[in-house]
VMD Tcl script that draws the C-alpha trace (Angstrom):
set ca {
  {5.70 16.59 0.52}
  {8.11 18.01 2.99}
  {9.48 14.39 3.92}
  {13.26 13.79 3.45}
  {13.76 12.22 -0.14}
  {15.37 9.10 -0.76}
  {18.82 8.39 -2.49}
  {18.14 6.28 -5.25}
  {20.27 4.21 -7.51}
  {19.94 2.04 -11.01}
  {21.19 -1.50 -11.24}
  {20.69 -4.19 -14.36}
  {19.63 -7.57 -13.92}
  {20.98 -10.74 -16.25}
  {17.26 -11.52 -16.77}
  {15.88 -11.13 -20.13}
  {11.99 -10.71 -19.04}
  {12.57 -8.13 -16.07}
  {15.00 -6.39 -18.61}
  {16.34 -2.69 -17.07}
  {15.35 -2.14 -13.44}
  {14.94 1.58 -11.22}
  {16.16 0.20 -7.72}
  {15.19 2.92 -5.23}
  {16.82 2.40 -1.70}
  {16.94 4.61 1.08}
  {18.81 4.51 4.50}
  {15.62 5.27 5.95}
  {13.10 2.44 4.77}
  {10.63 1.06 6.51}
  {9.85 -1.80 3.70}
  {12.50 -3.51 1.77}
  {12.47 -6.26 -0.54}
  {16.01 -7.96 -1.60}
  {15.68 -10.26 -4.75}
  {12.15 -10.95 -4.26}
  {10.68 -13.54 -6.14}
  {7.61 -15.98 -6.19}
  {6.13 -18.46 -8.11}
  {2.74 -19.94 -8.49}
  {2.88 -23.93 -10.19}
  {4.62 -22.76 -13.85}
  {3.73 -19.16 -13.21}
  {6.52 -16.70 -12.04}
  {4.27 -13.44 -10.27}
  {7.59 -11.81 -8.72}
  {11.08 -11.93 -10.61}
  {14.25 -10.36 -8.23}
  {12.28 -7.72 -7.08}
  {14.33 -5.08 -5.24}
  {13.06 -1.80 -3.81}
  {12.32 0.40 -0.38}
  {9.72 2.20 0.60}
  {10.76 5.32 2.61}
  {10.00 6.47 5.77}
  {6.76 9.55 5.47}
  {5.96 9.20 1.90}
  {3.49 7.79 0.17}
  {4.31 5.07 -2.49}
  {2.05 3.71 -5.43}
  {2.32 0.15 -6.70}
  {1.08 0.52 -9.73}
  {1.05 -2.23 -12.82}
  {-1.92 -3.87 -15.44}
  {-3.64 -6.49 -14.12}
  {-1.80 -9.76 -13.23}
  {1.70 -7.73 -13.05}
  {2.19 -8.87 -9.55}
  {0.76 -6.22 -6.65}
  {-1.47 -8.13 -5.12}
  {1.36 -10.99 -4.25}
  {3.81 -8.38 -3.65}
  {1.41 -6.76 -0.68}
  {0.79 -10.43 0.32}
  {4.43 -11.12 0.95}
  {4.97 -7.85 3.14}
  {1.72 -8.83 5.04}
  {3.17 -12.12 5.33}
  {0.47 -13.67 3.60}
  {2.14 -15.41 1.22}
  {5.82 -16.49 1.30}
  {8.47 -15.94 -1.56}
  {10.68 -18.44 -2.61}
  {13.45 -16.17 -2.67}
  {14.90 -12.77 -1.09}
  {14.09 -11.45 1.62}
  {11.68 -8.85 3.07}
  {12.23 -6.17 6.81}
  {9.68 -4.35 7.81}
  {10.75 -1.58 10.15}
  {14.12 -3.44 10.41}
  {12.63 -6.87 10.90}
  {13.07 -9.81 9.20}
  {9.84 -11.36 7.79}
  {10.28 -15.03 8.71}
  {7.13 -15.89 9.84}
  {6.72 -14.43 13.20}
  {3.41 -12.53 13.02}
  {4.55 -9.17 15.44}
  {6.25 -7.24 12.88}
  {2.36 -6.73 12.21}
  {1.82 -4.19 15.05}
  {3.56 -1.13 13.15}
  {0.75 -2.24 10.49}
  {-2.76 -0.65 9.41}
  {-4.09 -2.95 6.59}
  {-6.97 -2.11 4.59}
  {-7.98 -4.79 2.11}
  {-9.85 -3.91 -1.62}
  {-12.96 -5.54 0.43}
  {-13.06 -5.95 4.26}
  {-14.42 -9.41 5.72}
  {-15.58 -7.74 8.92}
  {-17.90 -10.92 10.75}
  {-21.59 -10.14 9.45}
  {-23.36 -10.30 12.41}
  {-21.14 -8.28 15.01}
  {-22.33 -4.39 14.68}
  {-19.53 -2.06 13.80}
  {-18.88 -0.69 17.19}
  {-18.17 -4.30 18.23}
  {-15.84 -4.99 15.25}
  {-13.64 -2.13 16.40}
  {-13.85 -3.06 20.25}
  {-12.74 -6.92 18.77}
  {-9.89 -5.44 17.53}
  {-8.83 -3.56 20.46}
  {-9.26 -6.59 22.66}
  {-6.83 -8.05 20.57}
  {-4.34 -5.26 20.44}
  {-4.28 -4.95 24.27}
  {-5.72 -2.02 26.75}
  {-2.56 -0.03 26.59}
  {-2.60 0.29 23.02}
  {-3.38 4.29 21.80}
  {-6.03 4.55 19.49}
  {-7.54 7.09 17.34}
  {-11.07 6.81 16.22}
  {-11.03 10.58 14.89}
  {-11.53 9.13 11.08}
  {-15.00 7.18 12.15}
  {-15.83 10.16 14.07}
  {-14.79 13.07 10.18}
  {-16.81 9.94 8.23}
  {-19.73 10.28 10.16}
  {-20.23 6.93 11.32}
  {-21.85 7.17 15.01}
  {-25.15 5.81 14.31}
  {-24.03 3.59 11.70}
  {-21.82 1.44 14.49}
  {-24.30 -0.07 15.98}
  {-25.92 -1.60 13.18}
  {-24.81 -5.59 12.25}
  {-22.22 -5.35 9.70}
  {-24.58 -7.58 7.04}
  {-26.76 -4.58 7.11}
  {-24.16 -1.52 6.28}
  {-24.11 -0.29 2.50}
  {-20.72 -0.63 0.40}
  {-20.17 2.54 1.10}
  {-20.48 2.53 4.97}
  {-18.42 -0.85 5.17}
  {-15.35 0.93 3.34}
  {-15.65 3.77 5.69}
  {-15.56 1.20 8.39}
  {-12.73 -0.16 6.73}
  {-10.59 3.26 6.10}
  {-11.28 3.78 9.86}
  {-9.85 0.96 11.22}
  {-7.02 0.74 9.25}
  {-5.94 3.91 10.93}
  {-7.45 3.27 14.01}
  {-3.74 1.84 15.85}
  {-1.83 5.00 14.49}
  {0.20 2.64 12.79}
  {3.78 3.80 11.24}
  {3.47 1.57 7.88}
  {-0.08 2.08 5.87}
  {-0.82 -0.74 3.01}
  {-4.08 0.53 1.37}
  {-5.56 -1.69 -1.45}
  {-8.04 0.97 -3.73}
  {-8.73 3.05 -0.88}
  {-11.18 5.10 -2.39}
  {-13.35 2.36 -4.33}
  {-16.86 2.79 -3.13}
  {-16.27 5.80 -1.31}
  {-18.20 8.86 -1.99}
  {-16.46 12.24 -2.80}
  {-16.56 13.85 0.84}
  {-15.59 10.73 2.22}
  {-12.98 10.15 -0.38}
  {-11.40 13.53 -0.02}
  {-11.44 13.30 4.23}
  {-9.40 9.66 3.77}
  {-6.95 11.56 0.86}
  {-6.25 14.41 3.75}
  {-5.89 11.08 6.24}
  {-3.15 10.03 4.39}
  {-1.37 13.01 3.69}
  {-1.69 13.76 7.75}
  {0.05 10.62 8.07}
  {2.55 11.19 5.88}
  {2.99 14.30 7.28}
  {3.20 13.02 10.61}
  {6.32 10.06 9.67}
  {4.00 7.02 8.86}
  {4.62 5.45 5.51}
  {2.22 4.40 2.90}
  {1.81 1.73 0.35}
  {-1.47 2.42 -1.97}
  {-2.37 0.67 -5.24}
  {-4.96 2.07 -7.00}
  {-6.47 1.45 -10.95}
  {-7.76 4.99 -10.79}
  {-4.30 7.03 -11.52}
  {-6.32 9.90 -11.15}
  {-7.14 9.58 -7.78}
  {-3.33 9.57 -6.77}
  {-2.01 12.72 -8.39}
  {-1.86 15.09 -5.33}
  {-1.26 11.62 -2.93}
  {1.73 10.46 -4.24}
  {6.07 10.85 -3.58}
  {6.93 7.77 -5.02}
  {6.11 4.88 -7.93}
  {6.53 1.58 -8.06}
  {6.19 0.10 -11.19}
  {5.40 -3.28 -11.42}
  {5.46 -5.49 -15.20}
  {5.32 -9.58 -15.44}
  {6.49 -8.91 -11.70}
  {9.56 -7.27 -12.51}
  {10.75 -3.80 -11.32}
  {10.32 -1.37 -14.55}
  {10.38 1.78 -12.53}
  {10.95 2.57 -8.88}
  {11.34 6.38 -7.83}
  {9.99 9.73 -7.22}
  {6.82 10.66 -9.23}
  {8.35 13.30 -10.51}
  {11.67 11.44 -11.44}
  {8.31 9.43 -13.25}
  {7.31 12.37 -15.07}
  {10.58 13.70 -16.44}
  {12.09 10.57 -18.20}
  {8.49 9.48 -19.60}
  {8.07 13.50 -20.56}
  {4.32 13.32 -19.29}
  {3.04 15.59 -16.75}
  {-0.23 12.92 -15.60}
  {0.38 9.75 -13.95}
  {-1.96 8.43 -16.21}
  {-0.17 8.79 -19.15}
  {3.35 8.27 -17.64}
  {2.36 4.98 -16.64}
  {1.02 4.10 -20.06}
  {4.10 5.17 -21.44}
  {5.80 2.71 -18.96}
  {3.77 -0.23 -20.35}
  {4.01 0.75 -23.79}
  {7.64 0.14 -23.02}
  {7.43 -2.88 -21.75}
  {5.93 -4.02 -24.75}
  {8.35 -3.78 -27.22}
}
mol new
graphics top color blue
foreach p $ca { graphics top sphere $p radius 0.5 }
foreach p [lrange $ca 0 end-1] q [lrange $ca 1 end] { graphics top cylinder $p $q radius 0.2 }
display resetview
C-alpha cells in the first residue's frame, strides 16, 4: 500500500488478563477507541481497549471466537454502547447521535434486506433515505453482474447473489470508513476477487477499512494493519508486517496462531 503509515507506540496496562498491549495511534485516524470496555451480566467482552484505525488502509480484527470483534464493530456502529472510553469516528464523538453514520458503508456477515422488495428496490430504499443529492456508485452491482438479478424479490436470490447485493451496497454511498464482516463468505472466486480489488481501490482512493475475517488466507494481499483481539484485550495492534517480524512467520495464518499460543501461557 502506498498510504502514509501510522506512528505507533507501546503502552502497559495494570491489568493482569489484558497483560502487554500494541497501542497503534495515528494523527490521521478515522476510528479511535480510548479505554474501551464492555460488559455483558458477569461477562467482560472488551477490557481498556485502545487503538486507531488509519486513514487509507485496510485493518483486520482478527481474534478466536468469543475474543470480542463482533462487540467491538457494534460499538463503532453504535450498536451497542460501552460502559467505558470513548469512541470518534472521523473526529466525532459517538454519543448516540446516529449521523456520524453517513461517512459509513456497513456490510453485515448476513444482510436482512426485506424479503419481498426486489433488489433494485432495496437499493432505491436506501437512496430515498440518504437524500437525492447524495453521489452514488453502483459500478460494483454493475462488475458482479447483477442486472437481471435486481428485479427479482429478495426471498428468491441465492446466498451467493444476496452477498453480492450486500458487497454492493455497502459501497454504494462511496463512503470514507468501510466495516466489512467476512466479506467474502459465500462469494464465488470471480466475485470474491472483483470485491478484494474493491477494497484495495478504496484504499487506494483514502477510504478506510475495517474487515474481520476467519479465513486468514483470504487477507494476505488485503491487509496494512492487525488488530489483535484476546478475552477482549489488545494483544497486538500494528502493521502486518510489524506482525510478521516479532512472531518470525511470514503467513498471517501462522502469525496469528503464534499470537494465541501466547496468550495462552
Amino acid at each position: 500500500m502506498t498510504a502514509m503509515e501510522p506512528r505507533f507506540r507501546e503502552m502497559t496496562t495494570d491489568s493482569a488478563a489484558a497483560g502487554r498491549l500494541h497501542v497503534l495511534g495515528s494523527a490521521a485516524a478515522i476510528v479511535e477507541l480510548r479505554g474501551l470496555s464492555k460488559r455483558f451480566g458477569q461477562r467482560t467482552v472488551l477490557r481498556a481497549v485502545d487503538c486507531a484505525v488509519g486513514r487509507g488502509r485496510v485493518t483486520a480484527v482478527l481474534g478466536p471466537n468469543a475474543a470480542g470483534k463482533s462487540t467491538l464493530i457494534k460499538v463503532i456502529l453504535g450498536m451497542v454502547r460501552p460502559d467505558a472510553g470513548e469512541v470518534l469516528v472521523d473526529g466525532v464523538l459517538v454519543d448516540g447521535d446516529p449521523g456520524y453514520r453517513a461517512v459509513i458503508g456497513y456490510m453485515p456477515q448476513a444482510a436482512r434486506f426485506p424479503e419481498n422488495l426486489t433488489g433494485r428496490k432495496v437499493v432505491a430504499m436506501l437512496r430515498d433515505l440518504r437524500g437525492s443529492a447524495t453521489p452514488v456508485d453502483t459500478t460494483l452491482l454493475d462488475e458482479f453482474g447483477l442486472a437481471e438479478e435486481l428485479d427479482k424479490p429478495v426471498r428468491t436470490l441465492s446466498g451467493g447473489t444476496r452477498q453480492k447485493l450486500n458487497a454492493a451496497i455497502a459501497f454504494l454511498f462511496r463512503p470514507s470508513l468501510l466495516i466489512l464482516d467476512e466479506p467474502t463468505a459465500g462469494l464465488d472466486p470471480i466475485a470474491s476477487g472483483l470485491l478484494k480489488d474493491r477494497i484495495l481501490a478504496a484504499a487506494r482512493s483514502g477510504a478506510s477499512v475495517i474487515l474481520t475475517s476467519h479465513v486468514l488466507s483470504e487477507l494476505e494481499d488485503l491487509v496494512d494493519d492487525v488488530v489483535f483481539l484476546l478475552d477482549g484485550a489488545v494483544r497486538f495492534a500494528g502493521p502486518l508486517e510489524r506482525l510478521r517480524r516479532e512472531t518470525g512467520e511470514a503467513r498471517l495464518e501462522r502469525a496469528i496462531a503464534g499470537l494465541m499460543r501466547r496468550g495462552a501461557r
